[in-house]
C-alpha positions in Angstrom: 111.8 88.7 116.5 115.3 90.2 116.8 117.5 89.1 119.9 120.0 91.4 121.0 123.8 90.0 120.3 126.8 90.8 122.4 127.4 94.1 121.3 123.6 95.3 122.0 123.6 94.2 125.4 126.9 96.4 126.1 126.0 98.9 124.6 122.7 99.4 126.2 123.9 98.4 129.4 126.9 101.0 128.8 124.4 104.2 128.2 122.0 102.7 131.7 125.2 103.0 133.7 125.9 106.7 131.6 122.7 108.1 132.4 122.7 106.8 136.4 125.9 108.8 136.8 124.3 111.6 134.9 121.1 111.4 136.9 122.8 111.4 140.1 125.0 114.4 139.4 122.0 116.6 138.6 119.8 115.6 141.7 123.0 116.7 143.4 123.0 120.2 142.1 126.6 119.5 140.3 124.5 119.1 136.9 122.4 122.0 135.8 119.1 121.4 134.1 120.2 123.2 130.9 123.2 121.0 130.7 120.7 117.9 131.9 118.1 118.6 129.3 120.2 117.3 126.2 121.7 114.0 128.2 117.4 112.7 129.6 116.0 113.4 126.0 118.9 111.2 124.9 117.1 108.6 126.7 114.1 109.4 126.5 113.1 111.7 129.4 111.2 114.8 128.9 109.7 117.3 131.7 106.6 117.8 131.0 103.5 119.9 133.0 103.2 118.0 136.0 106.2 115.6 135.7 109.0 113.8 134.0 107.3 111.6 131.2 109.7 108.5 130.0 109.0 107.2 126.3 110.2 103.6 126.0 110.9 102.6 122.1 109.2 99.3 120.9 111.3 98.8 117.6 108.8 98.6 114.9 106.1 97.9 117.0 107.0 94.1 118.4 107.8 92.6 121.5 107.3 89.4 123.1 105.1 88.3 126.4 107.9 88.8 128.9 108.5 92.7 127.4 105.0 93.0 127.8 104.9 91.7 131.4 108.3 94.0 132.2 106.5 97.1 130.8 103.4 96.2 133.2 105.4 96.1 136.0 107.4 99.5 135.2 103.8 101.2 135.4 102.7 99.3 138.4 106.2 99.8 140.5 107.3 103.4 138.8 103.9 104.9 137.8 100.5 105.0 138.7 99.5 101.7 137.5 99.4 102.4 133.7 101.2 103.1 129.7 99.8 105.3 127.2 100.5 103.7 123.0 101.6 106.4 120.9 101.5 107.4 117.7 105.1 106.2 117.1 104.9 102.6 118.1 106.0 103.5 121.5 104.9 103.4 124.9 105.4 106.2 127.3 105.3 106.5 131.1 103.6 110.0 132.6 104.8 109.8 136.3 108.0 108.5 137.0 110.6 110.4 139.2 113.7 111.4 138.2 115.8 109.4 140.7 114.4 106.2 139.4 114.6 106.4 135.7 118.2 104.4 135.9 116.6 101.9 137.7 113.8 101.7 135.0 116.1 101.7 132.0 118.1 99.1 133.3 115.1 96.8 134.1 114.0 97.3 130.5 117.8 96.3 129.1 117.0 93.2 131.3 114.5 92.0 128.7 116.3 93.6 125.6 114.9 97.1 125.4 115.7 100.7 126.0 114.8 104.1 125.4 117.2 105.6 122.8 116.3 107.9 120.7 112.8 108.3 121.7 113.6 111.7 121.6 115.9 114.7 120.1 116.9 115.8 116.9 118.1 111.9 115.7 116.4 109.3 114.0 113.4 108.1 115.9 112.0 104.9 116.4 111.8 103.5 112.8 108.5 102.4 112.6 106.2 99.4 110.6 102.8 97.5 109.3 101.4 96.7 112.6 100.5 93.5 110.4 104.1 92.8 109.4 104.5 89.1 109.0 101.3 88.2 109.1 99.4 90.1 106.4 97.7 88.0 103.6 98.1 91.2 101.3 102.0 91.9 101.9 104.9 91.2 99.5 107.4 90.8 102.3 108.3 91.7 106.1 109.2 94.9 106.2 110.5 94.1 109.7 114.4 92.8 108.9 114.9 95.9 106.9 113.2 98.0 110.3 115.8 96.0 112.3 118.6 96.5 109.8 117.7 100.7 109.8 117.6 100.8 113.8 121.3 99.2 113.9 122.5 101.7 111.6 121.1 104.2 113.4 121.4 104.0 116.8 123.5 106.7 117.9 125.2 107.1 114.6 127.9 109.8 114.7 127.0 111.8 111.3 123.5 111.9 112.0 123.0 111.8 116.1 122.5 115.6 115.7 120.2 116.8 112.8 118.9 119.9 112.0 115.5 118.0 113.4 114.1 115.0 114.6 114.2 112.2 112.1 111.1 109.9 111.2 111.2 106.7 108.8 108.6 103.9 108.0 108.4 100.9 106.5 105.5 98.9 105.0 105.1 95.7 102.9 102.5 95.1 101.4 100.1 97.6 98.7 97.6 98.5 101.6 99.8 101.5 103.1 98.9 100.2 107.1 102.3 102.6 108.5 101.4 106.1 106.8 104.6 106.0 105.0 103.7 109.3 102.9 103.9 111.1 106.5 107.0 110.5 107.5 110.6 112.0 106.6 111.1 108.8 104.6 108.7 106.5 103.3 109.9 102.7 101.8 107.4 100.8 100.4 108.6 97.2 99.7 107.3 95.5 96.3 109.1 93.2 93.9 109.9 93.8 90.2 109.6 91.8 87.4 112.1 89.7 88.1 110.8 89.0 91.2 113.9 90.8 93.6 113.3 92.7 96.7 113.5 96.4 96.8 111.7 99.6 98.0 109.6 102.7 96.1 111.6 105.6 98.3 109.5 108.9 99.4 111.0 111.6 101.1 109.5 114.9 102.6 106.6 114.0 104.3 105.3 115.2 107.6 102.2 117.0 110.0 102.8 119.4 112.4 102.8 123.4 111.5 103.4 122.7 107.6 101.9 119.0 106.8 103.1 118.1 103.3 102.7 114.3 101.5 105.8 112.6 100.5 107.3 113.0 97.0 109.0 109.5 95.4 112.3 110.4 94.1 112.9 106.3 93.7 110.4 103.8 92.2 112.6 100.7 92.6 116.0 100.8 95.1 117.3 97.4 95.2 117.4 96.2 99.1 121.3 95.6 98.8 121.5 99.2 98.5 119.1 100.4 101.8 121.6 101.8 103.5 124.2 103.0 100.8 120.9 105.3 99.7 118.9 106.2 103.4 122.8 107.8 103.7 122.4 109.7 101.0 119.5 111.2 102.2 120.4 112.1 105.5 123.6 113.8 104.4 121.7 115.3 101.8 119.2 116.9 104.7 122.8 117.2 107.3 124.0 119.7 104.8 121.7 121.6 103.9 118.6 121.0 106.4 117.7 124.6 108.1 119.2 124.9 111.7 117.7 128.8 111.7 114.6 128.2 112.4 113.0 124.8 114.1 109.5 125.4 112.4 111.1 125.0 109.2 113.9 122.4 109.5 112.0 118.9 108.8 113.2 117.9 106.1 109.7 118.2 104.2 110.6 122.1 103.8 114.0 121.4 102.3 112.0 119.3 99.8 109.5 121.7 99.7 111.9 124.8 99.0 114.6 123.3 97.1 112.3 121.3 94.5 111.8 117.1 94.4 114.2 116.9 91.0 116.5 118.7 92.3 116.8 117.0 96.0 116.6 113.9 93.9 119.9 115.0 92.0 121.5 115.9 95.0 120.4 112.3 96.6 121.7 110.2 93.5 124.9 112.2 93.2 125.7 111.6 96.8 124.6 107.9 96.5 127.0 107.7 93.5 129.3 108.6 95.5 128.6 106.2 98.1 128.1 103.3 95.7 130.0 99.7 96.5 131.3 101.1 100.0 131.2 99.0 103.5 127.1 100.2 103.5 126.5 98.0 100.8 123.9 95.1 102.3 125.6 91.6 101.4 122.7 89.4 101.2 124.1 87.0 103.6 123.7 89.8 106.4 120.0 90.5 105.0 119.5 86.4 105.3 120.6 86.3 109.2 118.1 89.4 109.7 115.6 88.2 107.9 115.8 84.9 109.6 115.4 86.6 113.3 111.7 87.1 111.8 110.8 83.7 110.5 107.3 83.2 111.2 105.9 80.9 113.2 105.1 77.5 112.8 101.1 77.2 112.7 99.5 74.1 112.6 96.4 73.3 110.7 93.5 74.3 112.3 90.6 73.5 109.8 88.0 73.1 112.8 88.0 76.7 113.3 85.9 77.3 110.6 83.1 75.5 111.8 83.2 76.5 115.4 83.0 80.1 114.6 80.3 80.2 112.6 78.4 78.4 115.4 79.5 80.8 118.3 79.0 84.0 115.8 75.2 82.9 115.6 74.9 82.2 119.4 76.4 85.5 120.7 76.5 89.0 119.1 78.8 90.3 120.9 81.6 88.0 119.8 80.0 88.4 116.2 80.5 92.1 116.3 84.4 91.9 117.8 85.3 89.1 115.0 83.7 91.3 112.4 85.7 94.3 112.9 88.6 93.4 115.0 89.4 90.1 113.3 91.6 90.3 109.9 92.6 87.8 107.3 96.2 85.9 108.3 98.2 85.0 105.3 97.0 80.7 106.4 94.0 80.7 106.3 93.2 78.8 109.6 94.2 82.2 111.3 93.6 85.3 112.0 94.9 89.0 113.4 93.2 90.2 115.9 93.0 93.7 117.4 92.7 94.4 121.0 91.5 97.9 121.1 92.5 100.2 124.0 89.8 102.5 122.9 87.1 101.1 125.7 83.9 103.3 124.8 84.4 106.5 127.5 88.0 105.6 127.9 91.6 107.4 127.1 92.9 106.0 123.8 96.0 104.2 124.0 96.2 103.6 127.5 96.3 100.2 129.3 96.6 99.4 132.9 99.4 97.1 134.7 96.7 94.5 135.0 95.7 94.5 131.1 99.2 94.5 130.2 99.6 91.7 132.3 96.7 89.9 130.8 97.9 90.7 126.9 101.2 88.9 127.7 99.4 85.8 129.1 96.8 85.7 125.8 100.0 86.1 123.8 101.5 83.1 125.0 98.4 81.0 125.4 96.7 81.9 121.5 99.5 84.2 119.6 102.7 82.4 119.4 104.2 84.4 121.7 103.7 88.0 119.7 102.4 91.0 120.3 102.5 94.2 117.9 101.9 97.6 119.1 100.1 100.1 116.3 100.4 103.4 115.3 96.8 103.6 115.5 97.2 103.6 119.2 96.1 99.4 120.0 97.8 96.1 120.4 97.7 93.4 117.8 98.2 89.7 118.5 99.1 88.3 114.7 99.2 84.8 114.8 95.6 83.5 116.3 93.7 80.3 114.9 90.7 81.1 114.2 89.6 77.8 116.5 91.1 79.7 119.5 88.9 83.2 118.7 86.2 82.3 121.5 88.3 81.8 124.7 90.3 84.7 123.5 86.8 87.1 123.4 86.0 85.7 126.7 89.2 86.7 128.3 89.5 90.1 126.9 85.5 90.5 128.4 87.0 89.9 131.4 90.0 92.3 131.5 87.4 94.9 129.7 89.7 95.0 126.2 86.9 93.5 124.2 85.8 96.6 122.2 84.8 96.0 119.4 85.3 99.5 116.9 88.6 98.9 115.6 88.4 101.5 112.4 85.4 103.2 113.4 84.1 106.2 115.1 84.8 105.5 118.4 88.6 104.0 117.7 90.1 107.7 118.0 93.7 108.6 117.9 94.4 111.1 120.5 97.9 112.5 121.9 98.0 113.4 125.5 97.0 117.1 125.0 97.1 119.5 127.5 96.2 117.1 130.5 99.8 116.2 130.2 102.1 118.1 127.4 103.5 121.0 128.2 103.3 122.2 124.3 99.8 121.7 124.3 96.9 124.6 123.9 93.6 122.4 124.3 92.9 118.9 126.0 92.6 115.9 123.7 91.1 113.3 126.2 88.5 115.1 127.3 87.3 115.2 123.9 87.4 112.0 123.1 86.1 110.6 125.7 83.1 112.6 125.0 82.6 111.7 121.2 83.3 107.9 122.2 80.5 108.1 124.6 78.0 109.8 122.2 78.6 107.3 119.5 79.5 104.1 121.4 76.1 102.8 120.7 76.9 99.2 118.7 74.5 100.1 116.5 75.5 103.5 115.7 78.8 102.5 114.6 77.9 99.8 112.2 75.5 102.5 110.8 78.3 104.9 110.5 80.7 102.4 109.4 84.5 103.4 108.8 85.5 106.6 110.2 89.0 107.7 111.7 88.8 110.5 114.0 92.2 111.9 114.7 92.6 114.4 117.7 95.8 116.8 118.8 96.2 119.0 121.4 98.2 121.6 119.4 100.2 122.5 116.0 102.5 119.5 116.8 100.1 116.6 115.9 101.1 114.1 118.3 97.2 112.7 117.0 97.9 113.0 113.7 94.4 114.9 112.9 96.4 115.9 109.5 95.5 112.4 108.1 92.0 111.8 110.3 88.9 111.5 108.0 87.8 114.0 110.7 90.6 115.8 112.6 90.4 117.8 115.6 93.0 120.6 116.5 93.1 121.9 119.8 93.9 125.9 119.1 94.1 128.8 121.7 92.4 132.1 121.0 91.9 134.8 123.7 93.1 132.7 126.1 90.3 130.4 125.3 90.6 126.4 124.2 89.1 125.8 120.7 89.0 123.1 117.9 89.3 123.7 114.4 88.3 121.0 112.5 89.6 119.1 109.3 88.0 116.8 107.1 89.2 114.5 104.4 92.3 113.6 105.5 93.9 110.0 105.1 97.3 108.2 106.0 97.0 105.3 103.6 98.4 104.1 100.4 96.2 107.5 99.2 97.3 109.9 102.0 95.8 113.1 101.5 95.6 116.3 104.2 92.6 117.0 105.8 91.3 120.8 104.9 90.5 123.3 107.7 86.6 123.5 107.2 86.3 126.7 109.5 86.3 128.7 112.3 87.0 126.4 115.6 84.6 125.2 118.0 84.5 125.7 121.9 85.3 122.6 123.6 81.3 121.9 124.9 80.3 122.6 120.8 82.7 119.8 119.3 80.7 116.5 119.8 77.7 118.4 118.4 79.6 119.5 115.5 80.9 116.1 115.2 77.1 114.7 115.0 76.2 116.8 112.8 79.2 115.8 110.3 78.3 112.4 110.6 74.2 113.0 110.1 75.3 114.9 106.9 77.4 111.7 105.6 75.0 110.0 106.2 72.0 111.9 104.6 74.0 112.0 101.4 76.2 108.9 100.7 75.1 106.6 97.7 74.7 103.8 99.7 76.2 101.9 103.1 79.4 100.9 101.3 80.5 104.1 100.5 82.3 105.2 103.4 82.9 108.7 105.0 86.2 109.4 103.5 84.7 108.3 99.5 81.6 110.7 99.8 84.0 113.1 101.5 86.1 113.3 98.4 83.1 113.0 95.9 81.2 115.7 97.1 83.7 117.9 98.9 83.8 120.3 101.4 80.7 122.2 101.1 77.6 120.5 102.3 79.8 119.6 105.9 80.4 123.8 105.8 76.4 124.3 104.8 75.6 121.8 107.7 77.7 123.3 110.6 77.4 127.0 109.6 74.5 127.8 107.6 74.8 130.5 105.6 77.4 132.2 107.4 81.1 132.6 106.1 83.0 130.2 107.1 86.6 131.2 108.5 89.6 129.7 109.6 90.4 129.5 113.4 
């Protein structure tokens, strides 16, 4: 993984000592807060209902043990013991005070992290394949080109200001794990014909009020040419992105209202313009990136083959968690496993001090020293021989982190909602908690089989319902908290939007509802292979409306 060089380390330490002096002058009064409010969200520091929340960036997803251990003991010293995973790769803190935020971003630039642009209209934390590195299925890392977009971007002059916050992802390999067509831009690595790295570029995707797919105005940018054309873009969306109106400035509507070929045009004229500058990528710089992200050595481990097929007959438990939290590694002596923080009953994405603690220490013992944080809200250890799988189980067990349900019902995506945000109209952990609980039931899943449940407490979607097989949005009407419901959605290599199946649900009605989606599925798929999100599409919308509301009219929240 990356290692910050000279310049990093003064930088960061540079904006630690800005913000102290910036923190200081507003707890004396000689700052006020609408003066303050631009400087904290430029490091990450929002106010939200019942205090200041701090959102710490994990660069595409990866740190090592001793980041791990350093964000365990920001919870336990600054917090109330615990992180919440987000959506973005990122880990974010809901109870620190003011006064000691300095203190906090200066232990994290101890162990090479920070919290820039976590937050304001910039580009945000560029995100990655959660797999990255590791994946039998990918064509290359998509993590050097990550690395080489967050150095361009850190506080970069032209485009530390945009009309709106900026989102990019990056995956590498045909299975789409990063939900590239939901993002500002997409790359997609692959290789042509004669076999040189390069990138299929979308543009113009996004949730929230107006959620829109991605259009790809490039099939094949040459990697030497990454930044030369990202510029393009952004200038593109500088210029002419709307700064009237914040509901309609992501750069999806000035896709959306200007036309693809004709944003294209724009994008290629200014990239023509651009051509064979300083942003040009000489391959020795890509070389000395990609080499930060070598992968690790692993031994052969042919033993492991045997051994777990003994202890998957003796215990069920661990056959279940290998099952479905256990993926193929690109050797095949190994595997990537999935620690879900979705404990049945629990709040999705968070961990305590003691489990972070814990992950660091399995890291080190059984994963090469790397840990990968996903957008689907868990932690992923990449690199584990499939020999070492059974002391692993057994000390997850004991730090309760052995869940097995990674991509099924119960391994739900939820923002913070309205126990937290202050943007939010409904609560998103209450809900979850509830459906995990009705359907934790071993059993049940593996009946159900695949199913991503999405949840977000308002138009935002923090939770990403947009792209849930089964989304939940938490609306207000009358003063009231409901949930309107989508279904079909998808943030894969086939991302499609979920459609609003009716009028919204009070919050006591949901899991119901919920059950009675899933007996419907279930009542008419072909067979257990097909899963939710196939019959979905095959049969549509229509028996799900039948099924909830009978023969009444069904009608948008």
């Amino acid at each position: 993984m990356y290692r910050y060089d000279e310049f990093d380390h003064a930088f960061v330490a540079d904006r630690v000592a800005q913000f102290r002096d910036q923190v200081s002058r507003r707890l004396a009064g000689e700052l006020a807060e609408d003066a303050f409010k631009p400087l904290r969200l430029m490091n990450g520091v929002y106010l939200q209902l019942h205090a200041y929340m701090l959102r710490v960036a994990i660069p595409y997803g990866t740190l090592n043990s001793k980041q791990m251990r350093m964000l365990a003991h920001i919870a336990r010293k600054y917090d109330r013991g615990y992180g919440h995973f987000t959506t973005r790769q990122n880990i974010q803190y809901n109870w620190p005070k003011l006064s000691d935020t300095p203190d906090i971003l200066a232990e994290l630039a101890s162990v090479e992290m920070h919290a820039l642009q976590t937050s304001g209209n910039c580009i945000r934390n560029v995100t990655a394949d959660h797999f990255a590195g590791a994946a039998a299925d990918e064509v290359a890392d998509p993590r050097p080109y990550a690395e080489i977009l967050r150095q361009w971007s850190s506080v970069h002059p032209e485009f530390s200001f945009l009309p709106r916050k900026f989102k990019i992802a990056v995956t590498g390999a045909e299975r789409d794990r990063a939900a590239i067509q939901v993002h500002d831009i997409g790359l997609h690595l692959k290789k042509n014909e004669a076999g040189e790295i390069g990138f299929a570029v979308y543009v113009g995707g996004g949730q929230g009020r107006t959620p829109l797919i991605a259009k790809k105005i490039k099939d094949f940018l040459p990697e030497a040419d990454l930044l030369t054309y990202i510029t393009a873009i952004m200038r593109v969306y500088n210029l002419h992105g709307r700064r009237d109106n914040k509901y309609k400035a992501r750069i999806k509507i000035l896709v959306l209202e200007t036309g693809t070929e004709e944003l294209a045009r724009q994008v290629e004229a200014e990239f023509a313009h651009l051509a064979g500058t300083e942003l040009t990528l000489p391959q020795a710089d890509i070389d000395a990136i990609t080499a930060y992200f070598a992968p690790p050595a692993l031994p052969q481990r042919p033993e492991g083959w045997a051994q777990l097929a003994s202890w998957k007959k003796s215990d069920a438990g661990f056959a279940r968690w290998v099952d479905q939290n256990v993926c193929p590694h690109k050797h095949p002596d190994y595997g990537m496993v999935t620690i879900s923080l979705k404990p049945i009953g629990g709040i999705p994405g968070d961990a305590s001090d003691v489990q972070m603690d814990a992950i660091a220490d399995l890291a080190e013992e059984f994963a090469n020293d790397e840990i990968r944080i996903s957008h689907e809200q868990n932690v992923i250890l990449p690199h584990v021989a499939l020999a070492d799988l059974e002391p692993l189980y057994r000390a997850l067990v004991a730090q309760g982190l052995e869940t097995a349900n990674a991509g099924l019902i119960t391994d739900i995506i939820a923002c913070p909602g309205l126990d937290y945000c202050a943007l939010a109209n409904a609560r998103s952990i209450p809900v979850a908690q509830e459906i995990s609980t009705r359907f934790g039931a071993p059993e049940r899943q593996a009946e159900i089989g695949e199913l991503k449940i999405k949840i977000s407490g308002c138009i935002n979607a923090c939770g990403h319902h947009h792209v849930g097989h089964i989304g939940l949005l938490g609306v207000e009407k009358k003063g009231a908290e409901l949930y309107q419901i989508t279904l079909g959605g998808s943030g894969d290599e086939h991302t499609s939007i979920g459609e609003i199946i009716g009028r919204g649900f009070e919050p006591s009605k949901v899991t119901d509802a919920i059950e009675t989606i899933v007996d419907t599925y279930l009542g008419l798929r072909l067979s257990k292979d097909e899963i939710f999100l196939d019959a979905y599409r095959r049969v549509g919308p229509q028996p799900f409306k039948d099924a909830l509301y009978g023969d009444a009219k069904a009608e948008a929240a």
